[in-house]
PyMOL Python script that loads the backbone (N, CA, C, O; Angstrom):
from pymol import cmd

cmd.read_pdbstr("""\
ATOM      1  N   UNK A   1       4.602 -16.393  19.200  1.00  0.00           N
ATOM      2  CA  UNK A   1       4.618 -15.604  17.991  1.00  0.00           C
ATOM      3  C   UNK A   1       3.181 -15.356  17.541  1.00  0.00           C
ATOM      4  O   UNK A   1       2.425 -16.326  17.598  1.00  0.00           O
ATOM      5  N   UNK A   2       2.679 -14.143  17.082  1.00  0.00           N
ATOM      6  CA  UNK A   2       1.490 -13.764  16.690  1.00  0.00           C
ATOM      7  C   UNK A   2       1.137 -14.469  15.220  1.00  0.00           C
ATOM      8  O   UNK A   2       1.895 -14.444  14.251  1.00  0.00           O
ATOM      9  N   UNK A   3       0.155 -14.943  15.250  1.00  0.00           N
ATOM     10  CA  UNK A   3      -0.502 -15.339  13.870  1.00  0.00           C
ATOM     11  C   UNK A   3      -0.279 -13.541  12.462  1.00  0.00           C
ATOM     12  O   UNK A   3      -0.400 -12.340  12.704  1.00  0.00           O
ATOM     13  N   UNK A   4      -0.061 -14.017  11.622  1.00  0.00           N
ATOM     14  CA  UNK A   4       0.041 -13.009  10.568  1.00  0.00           C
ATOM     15  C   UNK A   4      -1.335 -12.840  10.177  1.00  0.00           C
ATOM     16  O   UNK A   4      -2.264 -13.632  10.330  1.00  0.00           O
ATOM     17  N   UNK A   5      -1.335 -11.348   9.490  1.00  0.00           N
ATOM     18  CA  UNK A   5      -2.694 -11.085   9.389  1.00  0.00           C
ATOM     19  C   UNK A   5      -2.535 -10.524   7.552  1.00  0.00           C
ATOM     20  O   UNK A   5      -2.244  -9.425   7.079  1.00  0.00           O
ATOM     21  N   UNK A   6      -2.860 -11.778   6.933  1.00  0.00           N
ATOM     22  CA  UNK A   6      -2.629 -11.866   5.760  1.00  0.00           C
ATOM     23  C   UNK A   6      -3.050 -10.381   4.499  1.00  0.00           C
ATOM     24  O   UNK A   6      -2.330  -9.980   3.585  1.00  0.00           O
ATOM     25  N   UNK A   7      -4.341  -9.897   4.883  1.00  0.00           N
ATOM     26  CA  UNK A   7      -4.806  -8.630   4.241  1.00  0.00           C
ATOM     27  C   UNK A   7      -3.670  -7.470   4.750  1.00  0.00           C
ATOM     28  O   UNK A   7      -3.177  -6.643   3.982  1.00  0.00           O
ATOM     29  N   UNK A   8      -3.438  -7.547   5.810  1.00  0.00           N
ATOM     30  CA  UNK A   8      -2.988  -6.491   5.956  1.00  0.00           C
ATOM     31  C   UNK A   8      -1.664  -6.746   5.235  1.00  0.00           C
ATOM     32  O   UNK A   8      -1.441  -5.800   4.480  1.00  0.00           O
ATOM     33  N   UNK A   9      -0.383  -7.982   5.173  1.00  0.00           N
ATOM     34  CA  UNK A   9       0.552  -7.981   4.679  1.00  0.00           C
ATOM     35  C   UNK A   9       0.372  -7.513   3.169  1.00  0.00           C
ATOM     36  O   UNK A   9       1.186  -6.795   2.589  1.00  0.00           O
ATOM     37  N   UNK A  10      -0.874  -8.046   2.570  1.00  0.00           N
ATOM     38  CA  UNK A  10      -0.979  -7.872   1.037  1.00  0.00           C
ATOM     39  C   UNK A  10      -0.602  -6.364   0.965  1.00  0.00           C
ATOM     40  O   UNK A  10       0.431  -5.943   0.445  1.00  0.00           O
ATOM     41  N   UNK A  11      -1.532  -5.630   1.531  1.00  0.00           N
ATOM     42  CA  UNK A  11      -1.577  -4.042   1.753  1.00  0.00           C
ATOM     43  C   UNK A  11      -0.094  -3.699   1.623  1.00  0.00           C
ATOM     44  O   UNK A  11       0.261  -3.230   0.542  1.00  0.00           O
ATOM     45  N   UNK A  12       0.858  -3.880   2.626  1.00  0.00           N
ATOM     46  CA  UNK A  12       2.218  -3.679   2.626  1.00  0.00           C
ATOM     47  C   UNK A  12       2.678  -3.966   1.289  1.00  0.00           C
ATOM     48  O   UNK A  12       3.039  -3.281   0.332  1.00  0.00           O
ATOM     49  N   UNK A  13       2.563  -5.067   1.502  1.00  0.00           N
ATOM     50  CA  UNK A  13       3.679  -5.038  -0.066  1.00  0.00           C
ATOM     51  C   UNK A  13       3.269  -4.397  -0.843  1.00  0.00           C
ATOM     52  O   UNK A  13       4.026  -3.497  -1.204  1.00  0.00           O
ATOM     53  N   UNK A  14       1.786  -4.482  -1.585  1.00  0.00           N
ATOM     54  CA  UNK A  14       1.318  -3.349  -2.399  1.00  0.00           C
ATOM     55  C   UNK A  14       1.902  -1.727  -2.277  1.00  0.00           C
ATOM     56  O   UNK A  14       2.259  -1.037  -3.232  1.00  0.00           O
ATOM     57  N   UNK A  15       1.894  -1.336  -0.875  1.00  0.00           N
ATOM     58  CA  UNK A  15       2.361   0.120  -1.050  1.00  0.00           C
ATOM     59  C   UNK A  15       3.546  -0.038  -1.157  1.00  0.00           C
ATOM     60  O   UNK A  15       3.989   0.960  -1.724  1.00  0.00           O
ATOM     61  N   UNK A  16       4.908  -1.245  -0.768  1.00  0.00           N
ATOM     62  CA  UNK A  16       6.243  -1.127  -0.544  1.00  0.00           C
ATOM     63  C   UNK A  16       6.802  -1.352  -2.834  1.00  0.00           C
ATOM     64  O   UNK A  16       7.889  -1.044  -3.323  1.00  0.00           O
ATOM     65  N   UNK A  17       5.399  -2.033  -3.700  1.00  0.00           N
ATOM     66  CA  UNK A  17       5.988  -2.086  -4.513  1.00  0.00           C
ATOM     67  C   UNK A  17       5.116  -0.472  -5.635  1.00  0.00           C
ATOM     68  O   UNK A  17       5.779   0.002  -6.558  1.00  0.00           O
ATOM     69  N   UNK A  18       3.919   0.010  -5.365  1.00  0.00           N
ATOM     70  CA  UNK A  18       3.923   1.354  -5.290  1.00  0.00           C
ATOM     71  C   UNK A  18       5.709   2.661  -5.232  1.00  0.00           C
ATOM     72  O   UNK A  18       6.234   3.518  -5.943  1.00  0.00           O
ATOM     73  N   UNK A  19       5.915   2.070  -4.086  1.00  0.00           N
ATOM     74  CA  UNK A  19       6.905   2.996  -4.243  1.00  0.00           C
ATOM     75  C   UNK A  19       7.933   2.984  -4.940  1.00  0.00           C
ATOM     76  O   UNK A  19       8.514   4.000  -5.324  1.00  0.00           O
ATOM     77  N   UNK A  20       8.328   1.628  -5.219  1.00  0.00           N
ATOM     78  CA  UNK A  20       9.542   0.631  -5.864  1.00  0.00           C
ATOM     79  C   UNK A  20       8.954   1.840  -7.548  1.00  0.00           C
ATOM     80  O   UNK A  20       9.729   2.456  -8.279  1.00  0.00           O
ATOM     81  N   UNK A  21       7.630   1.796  -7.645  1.00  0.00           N
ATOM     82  CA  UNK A  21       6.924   2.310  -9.329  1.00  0.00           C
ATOM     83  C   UNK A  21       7.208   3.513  -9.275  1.00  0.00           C
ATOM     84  O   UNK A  21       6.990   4.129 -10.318  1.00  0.00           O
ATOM     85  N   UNK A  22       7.726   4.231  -8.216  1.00  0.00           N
ATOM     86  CA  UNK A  22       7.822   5.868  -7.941  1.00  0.00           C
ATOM     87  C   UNK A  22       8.944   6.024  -8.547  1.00  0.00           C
ATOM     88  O   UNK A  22       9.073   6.868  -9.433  1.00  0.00           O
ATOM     89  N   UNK A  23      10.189   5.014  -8.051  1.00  0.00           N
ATOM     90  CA  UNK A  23      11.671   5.044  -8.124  1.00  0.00           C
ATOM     91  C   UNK A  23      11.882   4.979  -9.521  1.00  0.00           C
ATOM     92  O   UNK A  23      12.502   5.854 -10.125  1.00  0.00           O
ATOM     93  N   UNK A  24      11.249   3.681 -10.220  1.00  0.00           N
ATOM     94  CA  UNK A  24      11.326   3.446 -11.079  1.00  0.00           C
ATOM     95  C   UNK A  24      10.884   3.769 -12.518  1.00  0.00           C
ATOM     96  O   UNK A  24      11.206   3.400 -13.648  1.00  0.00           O
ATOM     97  N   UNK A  25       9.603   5.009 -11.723  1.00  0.00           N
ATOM     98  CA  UNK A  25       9.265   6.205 -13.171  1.00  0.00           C
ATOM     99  C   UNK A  25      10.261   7.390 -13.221  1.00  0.00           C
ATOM    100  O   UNK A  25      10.382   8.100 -14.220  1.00  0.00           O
ATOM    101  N   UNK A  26      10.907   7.543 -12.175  1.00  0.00           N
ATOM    102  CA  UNK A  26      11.677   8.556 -11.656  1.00  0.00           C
ATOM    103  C   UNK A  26      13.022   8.391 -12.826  1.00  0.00           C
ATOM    104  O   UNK A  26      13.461   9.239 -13.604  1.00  0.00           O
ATOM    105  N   UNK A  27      13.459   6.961 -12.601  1.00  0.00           N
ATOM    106  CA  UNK A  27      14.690   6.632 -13.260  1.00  0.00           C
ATOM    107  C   UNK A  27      14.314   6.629 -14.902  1.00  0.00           C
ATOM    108  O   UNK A  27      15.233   6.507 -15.712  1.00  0.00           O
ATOM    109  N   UNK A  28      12.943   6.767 -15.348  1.00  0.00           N
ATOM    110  CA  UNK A  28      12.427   6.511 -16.814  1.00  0.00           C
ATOM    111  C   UNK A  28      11.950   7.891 -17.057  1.00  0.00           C
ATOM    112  O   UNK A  28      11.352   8.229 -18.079  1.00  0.00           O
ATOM    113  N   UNK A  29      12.307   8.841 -15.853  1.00  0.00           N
ATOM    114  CA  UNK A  29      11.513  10.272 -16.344  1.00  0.00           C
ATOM    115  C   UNK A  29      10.146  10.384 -16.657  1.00  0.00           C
ATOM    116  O   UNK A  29       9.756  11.421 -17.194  1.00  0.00           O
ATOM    117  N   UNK A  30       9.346   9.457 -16.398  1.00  0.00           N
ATOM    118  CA  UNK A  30       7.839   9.196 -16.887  1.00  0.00           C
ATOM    119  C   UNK A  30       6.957  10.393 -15.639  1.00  0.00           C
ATOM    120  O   UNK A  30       6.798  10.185 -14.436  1.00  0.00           O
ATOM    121  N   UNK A  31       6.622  11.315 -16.242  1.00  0.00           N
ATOM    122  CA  UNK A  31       5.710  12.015 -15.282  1.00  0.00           C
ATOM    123  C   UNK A  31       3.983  11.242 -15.306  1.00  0.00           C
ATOM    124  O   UNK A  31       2.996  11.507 -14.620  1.00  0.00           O
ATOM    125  N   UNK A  32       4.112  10.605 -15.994  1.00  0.00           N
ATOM    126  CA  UNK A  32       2.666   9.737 -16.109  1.00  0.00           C
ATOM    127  C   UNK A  32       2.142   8.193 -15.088  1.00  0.00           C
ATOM    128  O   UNK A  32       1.187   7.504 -14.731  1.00  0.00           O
ATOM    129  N   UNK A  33       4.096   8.436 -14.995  1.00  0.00           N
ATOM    130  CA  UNK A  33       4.252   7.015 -14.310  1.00  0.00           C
ATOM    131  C   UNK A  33       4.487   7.542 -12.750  1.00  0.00           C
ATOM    132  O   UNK A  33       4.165   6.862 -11.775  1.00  0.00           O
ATOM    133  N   UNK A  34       4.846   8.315 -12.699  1.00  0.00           N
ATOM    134  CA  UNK A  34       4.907   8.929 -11.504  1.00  0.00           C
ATOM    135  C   UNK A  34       3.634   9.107 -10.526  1.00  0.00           C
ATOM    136  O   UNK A  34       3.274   8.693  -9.424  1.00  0.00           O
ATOM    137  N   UNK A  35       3.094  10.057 -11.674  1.00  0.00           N
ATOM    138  CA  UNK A  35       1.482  10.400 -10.802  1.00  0.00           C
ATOM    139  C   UNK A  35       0.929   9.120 -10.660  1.00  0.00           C
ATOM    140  O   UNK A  35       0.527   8.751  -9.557  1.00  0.00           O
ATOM    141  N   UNK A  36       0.849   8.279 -11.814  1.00  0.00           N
ATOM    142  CA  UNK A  36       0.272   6.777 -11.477  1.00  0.00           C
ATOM    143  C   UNK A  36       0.811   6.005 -10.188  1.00  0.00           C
ATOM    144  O   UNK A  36      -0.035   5.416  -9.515  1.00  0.00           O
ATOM    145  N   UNK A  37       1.989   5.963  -9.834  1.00  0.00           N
ATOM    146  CA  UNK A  37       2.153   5.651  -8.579  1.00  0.00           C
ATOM    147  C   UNK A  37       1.762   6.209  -7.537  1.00  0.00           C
ATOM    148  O   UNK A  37       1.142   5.490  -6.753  1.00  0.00           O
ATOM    149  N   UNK A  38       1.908   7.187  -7.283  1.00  0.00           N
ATOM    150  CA  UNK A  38       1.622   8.226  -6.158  1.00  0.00           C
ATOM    151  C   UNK A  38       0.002   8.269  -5.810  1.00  0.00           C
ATOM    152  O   UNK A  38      -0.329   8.765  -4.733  1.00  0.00           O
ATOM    153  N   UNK A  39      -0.693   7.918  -6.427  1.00  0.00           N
ATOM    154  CA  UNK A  39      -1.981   7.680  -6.684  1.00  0.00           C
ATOM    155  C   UNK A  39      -2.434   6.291  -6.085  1.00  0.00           C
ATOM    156  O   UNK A  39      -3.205   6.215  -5.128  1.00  0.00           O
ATOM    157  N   UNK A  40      -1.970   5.359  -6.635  1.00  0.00           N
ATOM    158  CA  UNK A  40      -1.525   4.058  -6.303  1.00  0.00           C
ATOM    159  C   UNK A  40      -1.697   3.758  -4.858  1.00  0.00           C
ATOM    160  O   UNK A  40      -2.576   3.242  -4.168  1.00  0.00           O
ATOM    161  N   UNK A  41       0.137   4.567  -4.552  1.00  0.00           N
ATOM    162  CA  UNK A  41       0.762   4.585  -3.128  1.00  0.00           C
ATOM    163  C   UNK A  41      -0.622   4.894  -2.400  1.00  0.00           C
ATOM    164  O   UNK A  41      -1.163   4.087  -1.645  1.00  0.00           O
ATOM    165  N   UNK A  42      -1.200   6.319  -2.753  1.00  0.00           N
ATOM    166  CA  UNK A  42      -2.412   6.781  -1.468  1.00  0.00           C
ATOM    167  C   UNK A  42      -3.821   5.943  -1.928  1.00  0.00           C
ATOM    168  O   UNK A  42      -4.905   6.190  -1.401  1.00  0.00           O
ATOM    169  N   UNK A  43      -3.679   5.121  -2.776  1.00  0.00           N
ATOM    170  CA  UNK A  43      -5.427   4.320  -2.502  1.00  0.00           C
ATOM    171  C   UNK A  43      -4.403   3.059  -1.852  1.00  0.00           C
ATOM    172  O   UNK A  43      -5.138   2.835  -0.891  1.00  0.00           O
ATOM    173  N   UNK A  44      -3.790   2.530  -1.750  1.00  0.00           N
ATOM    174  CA  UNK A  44      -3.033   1.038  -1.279  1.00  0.00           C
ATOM    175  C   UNK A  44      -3.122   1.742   0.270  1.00  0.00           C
ATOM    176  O   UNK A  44      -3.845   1.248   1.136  1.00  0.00           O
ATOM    177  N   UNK A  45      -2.421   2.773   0.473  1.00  0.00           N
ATOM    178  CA  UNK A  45      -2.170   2.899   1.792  1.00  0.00           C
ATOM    179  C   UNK A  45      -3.537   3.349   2.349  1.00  0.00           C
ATOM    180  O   UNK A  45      -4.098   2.857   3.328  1.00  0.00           O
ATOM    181  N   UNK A  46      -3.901   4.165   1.724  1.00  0.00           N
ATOM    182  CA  UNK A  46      -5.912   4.537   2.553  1.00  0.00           C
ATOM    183  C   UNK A  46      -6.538   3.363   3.335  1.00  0.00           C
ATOM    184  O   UNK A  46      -6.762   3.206   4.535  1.00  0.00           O
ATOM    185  N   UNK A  47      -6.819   2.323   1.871  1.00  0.00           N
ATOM    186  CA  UNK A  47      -7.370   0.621   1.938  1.00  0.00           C
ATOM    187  C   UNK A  47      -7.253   0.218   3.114  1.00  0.00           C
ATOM    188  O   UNK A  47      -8.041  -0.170   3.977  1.00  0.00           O
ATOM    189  N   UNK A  48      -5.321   0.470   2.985  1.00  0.00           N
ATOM    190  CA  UNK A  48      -4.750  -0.472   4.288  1.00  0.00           C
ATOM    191  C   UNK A  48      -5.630   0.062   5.930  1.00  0.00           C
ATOM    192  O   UNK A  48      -6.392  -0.539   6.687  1.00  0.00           O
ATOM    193  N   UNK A  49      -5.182   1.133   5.933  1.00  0.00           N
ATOM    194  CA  UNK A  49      -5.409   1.556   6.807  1.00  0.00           C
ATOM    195  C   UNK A  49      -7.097   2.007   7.386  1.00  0.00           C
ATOM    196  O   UNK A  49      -7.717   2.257   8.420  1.00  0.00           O
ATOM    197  N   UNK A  50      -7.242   1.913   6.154  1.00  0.00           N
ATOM    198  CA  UNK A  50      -9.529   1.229   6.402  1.00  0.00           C
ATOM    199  C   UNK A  50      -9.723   0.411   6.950  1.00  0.00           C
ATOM    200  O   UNK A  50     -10.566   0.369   7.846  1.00  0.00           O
ATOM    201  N   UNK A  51      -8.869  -0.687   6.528  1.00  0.00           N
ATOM    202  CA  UNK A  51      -9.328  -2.207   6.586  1.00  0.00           C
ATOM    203  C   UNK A  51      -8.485  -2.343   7.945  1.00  0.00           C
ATOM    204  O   UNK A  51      -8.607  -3.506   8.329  1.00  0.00           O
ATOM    205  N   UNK A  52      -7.530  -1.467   8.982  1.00  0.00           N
ATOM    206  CA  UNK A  52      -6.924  -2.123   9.692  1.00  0.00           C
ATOM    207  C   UNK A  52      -7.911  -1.938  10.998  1.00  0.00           C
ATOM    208  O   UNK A  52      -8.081  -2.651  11.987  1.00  0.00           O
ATOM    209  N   UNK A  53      -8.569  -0.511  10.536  1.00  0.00           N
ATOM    210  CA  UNK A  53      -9.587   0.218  11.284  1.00  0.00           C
ATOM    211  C   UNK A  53     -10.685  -0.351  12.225  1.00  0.00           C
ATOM    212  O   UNK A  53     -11.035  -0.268  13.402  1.00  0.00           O
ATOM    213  N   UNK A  54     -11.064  -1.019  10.989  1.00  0.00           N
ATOM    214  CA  UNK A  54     -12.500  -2.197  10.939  1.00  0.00           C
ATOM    215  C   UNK A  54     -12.036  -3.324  11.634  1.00  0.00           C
ATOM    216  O   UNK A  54     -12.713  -3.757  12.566  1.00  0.00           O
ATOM    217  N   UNK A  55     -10.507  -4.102  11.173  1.00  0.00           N
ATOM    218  CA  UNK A  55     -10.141  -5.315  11.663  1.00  0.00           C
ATOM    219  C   UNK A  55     -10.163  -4.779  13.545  1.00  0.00           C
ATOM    220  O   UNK A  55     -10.883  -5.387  14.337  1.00  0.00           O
ATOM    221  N   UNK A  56      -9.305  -3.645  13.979  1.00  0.00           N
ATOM    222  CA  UNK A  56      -9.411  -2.956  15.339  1.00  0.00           C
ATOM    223  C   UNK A  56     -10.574  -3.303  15.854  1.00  0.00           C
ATOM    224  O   UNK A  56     -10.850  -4.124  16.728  1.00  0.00           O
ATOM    225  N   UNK A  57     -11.375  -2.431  15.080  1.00  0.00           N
ATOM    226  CA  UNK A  57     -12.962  -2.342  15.964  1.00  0.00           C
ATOM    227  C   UNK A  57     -13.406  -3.893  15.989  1.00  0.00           C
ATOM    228  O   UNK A  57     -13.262  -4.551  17.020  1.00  0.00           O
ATOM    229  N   UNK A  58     -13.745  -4.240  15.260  1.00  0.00           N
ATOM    230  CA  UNK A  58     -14.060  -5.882  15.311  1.00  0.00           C
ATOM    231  C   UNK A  58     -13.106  -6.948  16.469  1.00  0.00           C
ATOM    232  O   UNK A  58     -13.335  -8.103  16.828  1.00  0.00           O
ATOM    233  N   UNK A  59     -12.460  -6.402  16.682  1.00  0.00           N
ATOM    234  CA  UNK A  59     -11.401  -7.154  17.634  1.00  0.00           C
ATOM    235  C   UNK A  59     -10.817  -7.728  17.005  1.00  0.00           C
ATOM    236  O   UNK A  59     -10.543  -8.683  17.732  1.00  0.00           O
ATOM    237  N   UNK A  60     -10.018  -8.026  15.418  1.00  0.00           N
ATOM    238  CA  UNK A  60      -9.545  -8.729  15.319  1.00  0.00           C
ATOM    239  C   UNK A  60      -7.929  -8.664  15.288  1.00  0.00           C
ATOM    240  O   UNK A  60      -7.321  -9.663  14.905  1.00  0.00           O
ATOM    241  N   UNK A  61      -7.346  -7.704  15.617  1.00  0.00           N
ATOM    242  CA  UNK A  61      -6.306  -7.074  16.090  1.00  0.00           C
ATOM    243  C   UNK A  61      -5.703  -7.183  17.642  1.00  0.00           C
ATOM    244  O   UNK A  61      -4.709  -6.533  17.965  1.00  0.00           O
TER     245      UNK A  61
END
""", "prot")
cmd.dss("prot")
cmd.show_as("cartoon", "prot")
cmd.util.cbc("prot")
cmd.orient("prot")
């Protein structure tokens, strides 16, 4: 079994509860809360995918 690669899980959940904030401005009608997620969602997921970049090149992947 592969060792977990703890930054990157943080990343996940961050965007998996991002979206959970999408659903849940959606159900409150909040257009404020909306864009705030969606915003959210694309700097959590960017991060992630920066940082998975770097972890790649570095070999630590």
């Amino acid at each position: 079994m592969k060792k977990i690669k703890w930054p990157l899980l943080a990343f996940a959940i961050g965007a998996a509860l991002c979206m959970m904030g999408i659903g849940v401005a959606v159900a409150e009608r909040s257009i404020l809360g909306i864009t705030a997620s969606i915003f959210a969602l694309i700097f959590v997921m960017g991060f992630g995918f920066k940082t998975k970049k770097k972890m790649r090149e570095n070999g630590l992947l």
